[in-house]
N, C-alpha and C positions, 0 to 999 in steps of 0.2 A: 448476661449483657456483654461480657469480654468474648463470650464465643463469636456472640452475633458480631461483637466487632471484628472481629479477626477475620471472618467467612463472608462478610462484606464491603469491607474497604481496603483497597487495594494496600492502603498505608498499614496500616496491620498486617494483612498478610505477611505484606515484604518487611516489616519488622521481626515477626516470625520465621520465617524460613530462614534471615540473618541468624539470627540468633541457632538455629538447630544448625545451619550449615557450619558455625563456627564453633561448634558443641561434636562435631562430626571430626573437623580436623585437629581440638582440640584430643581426643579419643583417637583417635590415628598417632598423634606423637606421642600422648601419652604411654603406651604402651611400649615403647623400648626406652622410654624416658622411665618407666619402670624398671624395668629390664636393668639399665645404668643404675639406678638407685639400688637396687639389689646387692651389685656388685659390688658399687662403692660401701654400703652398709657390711657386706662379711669385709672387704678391705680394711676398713676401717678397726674391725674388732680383731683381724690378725696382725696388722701393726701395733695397736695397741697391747697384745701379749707380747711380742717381740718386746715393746719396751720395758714390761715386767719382767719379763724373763730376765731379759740383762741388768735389770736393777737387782734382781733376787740373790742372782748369783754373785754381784758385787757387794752385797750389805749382808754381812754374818749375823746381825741382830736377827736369832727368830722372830722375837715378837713383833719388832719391825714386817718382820715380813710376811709373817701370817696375815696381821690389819692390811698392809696394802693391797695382800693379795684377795683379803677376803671385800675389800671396798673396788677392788676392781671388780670379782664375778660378779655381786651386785650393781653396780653401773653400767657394765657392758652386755650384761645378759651371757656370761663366759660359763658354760658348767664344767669346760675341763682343758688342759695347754697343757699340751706334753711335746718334750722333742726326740727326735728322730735319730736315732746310731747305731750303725752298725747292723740297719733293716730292723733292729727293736724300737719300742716306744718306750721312750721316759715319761711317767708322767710330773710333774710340776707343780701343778693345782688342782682341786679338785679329784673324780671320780669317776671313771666311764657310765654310763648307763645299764642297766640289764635289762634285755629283752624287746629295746627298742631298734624301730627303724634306722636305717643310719645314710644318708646321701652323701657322695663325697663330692666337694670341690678344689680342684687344686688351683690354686691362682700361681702357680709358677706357668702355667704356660699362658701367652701373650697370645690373645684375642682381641680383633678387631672390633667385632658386635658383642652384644653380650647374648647370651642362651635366653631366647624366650622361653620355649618349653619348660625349662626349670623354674623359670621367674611366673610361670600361669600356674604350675603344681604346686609352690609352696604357697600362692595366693591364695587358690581354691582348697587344699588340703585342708582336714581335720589339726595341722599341728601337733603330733602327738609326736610326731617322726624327729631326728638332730642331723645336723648338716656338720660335717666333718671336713672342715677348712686347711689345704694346705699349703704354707707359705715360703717364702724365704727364711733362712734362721737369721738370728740376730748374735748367737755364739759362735765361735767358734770351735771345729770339730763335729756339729750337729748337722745332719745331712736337710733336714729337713722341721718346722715348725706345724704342732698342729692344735688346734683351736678346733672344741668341740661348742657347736651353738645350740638351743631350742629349736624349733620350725617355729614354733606357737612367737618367740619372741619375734625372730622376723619376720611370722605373717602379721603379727600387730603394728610393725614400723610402717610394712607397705601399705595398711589400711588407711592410716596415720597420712602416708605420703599421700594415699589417692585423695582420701580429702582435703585436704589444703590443694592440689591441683583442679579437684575440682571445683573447689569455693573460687579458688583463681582465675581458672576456665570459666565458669558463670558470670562472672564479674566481666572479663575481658570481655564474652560474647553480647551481651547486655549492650557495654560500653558500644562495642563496635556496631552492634544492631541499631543502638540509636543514632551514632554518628551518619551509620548509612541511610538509613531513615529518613534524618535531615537532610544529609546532601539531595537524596535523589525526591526527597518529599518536594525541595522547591526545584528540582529541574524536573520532572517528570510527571509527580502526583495532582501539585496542583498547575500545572499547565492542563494539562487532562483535566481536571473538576473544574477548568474553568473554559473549556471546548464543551465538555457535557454539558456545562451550564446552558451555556449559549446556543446549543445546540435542540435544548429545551425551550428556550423562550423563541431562539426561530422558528421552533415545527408549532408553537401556537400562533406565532402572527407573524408569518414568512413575509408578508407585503410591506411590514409597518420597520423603518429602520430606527432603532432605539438610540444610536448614538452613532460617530462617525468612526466608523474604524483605522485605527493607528496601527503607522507601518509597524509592519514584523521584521523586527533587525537579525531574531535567533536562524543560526547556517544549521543547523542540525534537525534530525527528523520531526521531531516536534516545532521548531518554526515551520515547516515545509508544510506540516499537516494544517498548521493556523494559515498558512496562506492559500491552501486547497480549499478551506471552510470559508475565506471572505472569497473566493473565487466563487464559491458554488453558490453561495449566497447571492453574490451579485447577478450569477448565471438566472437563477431560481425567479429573483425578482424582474430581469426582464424577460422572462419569459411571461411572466402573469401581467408583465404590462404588455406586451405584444397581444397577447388574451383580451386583455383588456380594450386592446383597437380593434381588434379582429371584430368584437362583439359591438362597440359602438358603430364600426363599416359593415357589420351586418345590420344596424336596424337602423341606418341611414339608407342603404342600397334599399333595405325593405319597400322604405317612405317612398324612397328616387325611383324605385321600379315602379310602386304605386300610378306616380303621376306620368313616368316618362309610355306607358302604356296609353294613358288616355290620349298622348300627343300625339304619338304612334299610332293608334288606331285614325283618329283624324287626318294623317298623313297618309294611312294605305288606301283611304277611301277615295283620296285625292288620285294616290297611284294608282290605283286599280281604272280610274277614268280615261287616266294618262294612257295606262297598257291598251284599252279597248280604242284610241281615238281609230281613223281612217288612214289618216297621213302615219305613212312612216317611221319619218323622223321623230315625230311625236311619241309613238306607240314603241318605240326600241329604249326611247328616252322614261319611258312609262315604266315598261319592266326594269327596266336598270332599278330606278327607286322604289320599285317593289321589292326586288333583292336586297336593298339597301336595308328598306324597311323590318323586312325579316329579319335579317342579320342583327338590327340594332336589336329588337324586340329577344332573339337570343341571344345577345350579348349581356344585356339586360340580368336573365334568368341566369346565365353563364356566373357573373359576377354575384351576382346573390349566392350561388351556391356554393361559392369560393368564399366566400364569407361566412357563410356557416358550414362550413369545411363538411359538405355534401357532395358525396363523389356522382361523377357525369358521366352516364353510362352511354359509349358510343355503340350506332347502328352503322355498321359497315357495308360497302357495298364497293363493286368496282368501280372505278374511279379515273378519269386519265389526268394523269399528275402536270402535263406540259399547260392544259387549258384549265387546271386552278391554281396552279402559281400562279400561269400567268393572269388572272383577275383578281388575286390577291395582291402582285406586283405593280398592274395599272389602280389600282383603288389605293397604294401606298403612295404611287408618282403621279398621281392625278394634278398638282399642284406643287411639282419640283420641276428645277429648270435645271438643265445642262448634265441630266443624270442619264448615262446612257446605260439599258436594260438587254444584257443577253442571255436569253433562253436557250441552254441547251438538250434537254431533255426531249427525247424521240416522245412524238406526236401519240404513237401509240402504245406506249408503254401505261399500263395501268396497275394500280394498287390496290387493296383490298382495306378500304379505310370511308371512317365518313364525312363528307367532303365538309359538312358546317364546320365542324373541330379541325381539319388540318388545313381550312381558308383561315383559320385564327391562326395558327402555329406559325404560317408563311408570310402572314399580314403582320403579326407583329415581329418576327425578323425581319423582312424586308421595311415596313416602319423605321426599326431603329437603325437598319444601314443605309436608309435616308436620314434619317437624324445626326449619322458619324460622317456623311459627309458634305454637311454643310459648307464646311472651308475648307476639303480638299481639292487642290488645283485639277486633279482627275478624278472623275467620278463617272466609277463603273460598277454595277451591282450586275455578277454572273450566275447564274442559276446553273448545275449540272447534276446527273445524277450515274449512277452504276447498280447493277445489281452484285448481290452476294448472297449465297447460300439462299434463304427463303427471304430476305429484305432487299427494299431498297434505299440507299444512300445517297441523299440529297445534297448539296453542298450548297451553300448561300453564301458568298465572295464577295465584297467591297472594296471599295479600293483607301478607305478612309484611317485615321489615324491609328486604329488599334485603341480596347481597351485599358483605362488607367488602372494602376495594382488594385486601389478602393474593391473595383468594379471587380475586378478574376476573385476575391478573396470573396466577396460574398454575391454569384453571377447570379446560383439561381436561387437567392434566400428572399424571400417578398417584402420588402418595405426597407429596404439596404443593401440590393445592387442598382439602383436608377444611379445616372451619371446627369442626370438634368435638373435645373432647379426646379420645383414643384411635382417632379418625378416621383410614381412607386414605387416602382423597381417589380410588380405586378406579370409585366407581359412574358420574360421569359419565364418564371415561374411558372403560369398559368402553364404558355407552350408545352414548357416538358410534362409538366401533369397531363395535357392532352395528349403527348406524344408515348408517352409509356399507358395512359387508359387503352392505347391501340394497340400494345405489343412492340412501342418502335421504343425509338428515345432520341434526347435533344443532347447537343457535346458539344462543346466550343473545340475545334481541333488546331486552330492556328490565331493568333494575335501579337501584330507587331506594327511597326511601322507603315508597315506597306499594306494594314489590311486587315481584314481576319477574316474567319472560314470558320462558320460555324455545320454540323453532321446532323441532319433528320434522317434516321432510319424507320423506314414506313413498311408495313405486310405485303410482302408480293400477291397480286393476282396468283392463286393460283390453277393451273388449267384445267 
């Protein structure tokens, strides 16, 4: 069970790795914190012969001085203190050894570090070897102090030393592994199990909002991440409500096509008499609302298929672009006053496009820049075009006020660029979708005060 915790929750883990990372540099110092205990340890036992020494030779009492000396070798682990004259050894107490290993340390010279090498060899050694200590005297006239040790007794102090370092080391890592734990458990862990939480009960019911969500005050990556997750959240849900109209304005437009056909049909039967009368007048008047009729009747299908986001496959064909703006532009102005219409576009320049889809692209820009210029004091809608490389570039120019920010921020997003009240916001969207089904594309290239200038690029004829 403690493994599965550990290889499961992020809290465990980082409680674990605490504790080994501090178990790691705990083992980094220790090790010449050995080293120092080493030296201080033979230090230790060659000042303490120094002090014997000079006691020894100041109290004539033998038997004084055999006890002392025999309660110091027993205390200090000493098996021999001899001093140095004249390049010979006195010895003092004790007995040199026969046959054994002998390592010498002189602590008369001054070191900064202490010798690891020697401090791992009497660690790891069998002990059986003596360490031959030599110090300052404490007499005078004695060149030199020396203290013979066991290995075996200093390798038991150091074992001695490493455990209580590392009862201390376990402890301190512990200590610290759970402090960190805590601190970062409530800044990090459960912020995070409480994103997964919720991250979980959105992917089961993304639509349904369970409670209101409260500002994020935290400036740090974990507030940052909470506020990308109510963002996307909020994102996520209108998205499924936009889904949700598309789908109720497909099976409205369904109903609406239903009926708006049968009117239609009654209307072309009506056109179709008007087209055949004798008179003229009549018979121009006749086709016109045959055209009309047509038009509604795919406008109809048009808009159905935009609602069930069914792509509309254009039939191209050459085309001359001056004489279907311009019927797209009188069927815009039919019933506007004081809008004056310039067509520049050469009579015989043609496009390789099909004319039902790009009379819609031209009809509803030309539309809406009768719509922007309702209350402009000049009103002029200019139509011109160029070619480039294999297109051609249309420009459609107003003289009306320019679109509001609302409107540039979402121009060609359907149901949130209309600028009018009871507006879609439908017609450019639609346009540019017919205008890239053809290879071209739709662009707003200028909007300001004086106007705007929106770009249809259309497939050139080509020869």
């Amino acid at each position: 069970m403690f493994d599965r915790l550990l290889s499961r929750r992020l809290s465990g883990q980082l409680l674990l790795i605490t504790i080994v990372f501090v178990m790691i540099a705990e083992v980094l110092i220790f090790i010449p914190s050995a080293a120092m205990f080493r030296q201080n340890w033979l230090m230790e036992r060659a000042e303490a012969a120094g002090l014997l020494t000079l006691s020894i030779e100041g109290v004539p009492d033998y038997e004084s001085s055999q006890r002392l000396s025999a309660e110091f070798m027993q205390g200090k682990d000493v098996s021999m203190v001899a001093q140095k004259r004249d390049g010979m050894s006195q010895v003092v107490l004790g007995m040199p050894p026969t046959g054994k290993k002998i390592y010498l340390v002189d602590l008369r010279e001054e070191r900064r570090l202490p010798l690891f090498r020697e401090s791992f060899r009497d660690f790891f050694e069998g002990g059986d070897a003596y360490i031959r200590i030599l110090s300052h005297p404490t007499v005078p006239g004695v060149e030199a102090l020396e203290v013979l040790v066991p290995q075996s007794a200093l390798k038991m102090a150091m074992i001695d030393y490493c455990k209580r370092v590392l009862l201390w080391s376990l402890a301190i890592s512990v200590l610290t592994g759970l402090m960190v734990y805590t601190a970062l458990s409530r800044m990090i862990v459960r912020p995070v199990q409480k994103l997964a939480a919720g991250l979980a009960r959105f992917r089961k019911d993304p639509r349904k909002r369970k409670e209101l969500e409260r500002p994020v005050t935290r400036k740090d990556e974990i507030g940052q991440l909470e506020r990308e997750f109510i963002d996307m959240k909020d994102g996520v849900r209108e998205t499924f409500k936009q889904q949700e109209r598309m789908a109720t304005l497909g099976m409205a437009m369904a109903k609406i096509n239903h009926d708006l056909r049968n009117v239609l049909s009654a209307a072309q039967l009506i056109s179709d008499r008007l087209a055949g009368d004798p008179e003229e007048r009549v018979k121009v008047m006749g086709e016109r609302l045959v055209k009309a009729v047509e038009r509604g009747v795919k406008l109809c299908d048009a808009t159905l298929s935009f609602s069930q986001s069914a792509q509309e496959h254009p039939q191209p064909r050459p085309t001359r672009l001056a004489a279907l703006i311009g019927e797209a532009a009188a069927d815009s102005l039919h019933d506007s006053v004081g809008i004056v219409f310039e067509n520049k576009i050469d009579t015989n320049l043609q496009a390789y496009i099909d004319p039902d889809h790009t009379y819609r692209i031209f009809h509803n820009l030309c539309r809406n820049a009768v719509q922007a210029m309702v209350d402009s004091p000049v009103k002029t809608l200019t139509v011109s075009a160029e070619c480039a490389d294999d297109k051609i570039n249309v420009s459609i120019t107003d003289s009306g006020p320019g679109l509001p920010e609302r409107a540039r921020e979402n121009l060609f997003k359907a149901f949130t660029s209309s600028v009018r009240k009871g507006g879609t916001g439908l017609g450019l969207t639609i346009a540019r979708e017919l205008a890239r089904a053809q290879g071209g594309n739709l662009l707003l290239e200028r909007t300001d005060a004086t106007g705007t200038v929106f770009i249809v690029s259309l497939p050139m004829q080509s020869n």
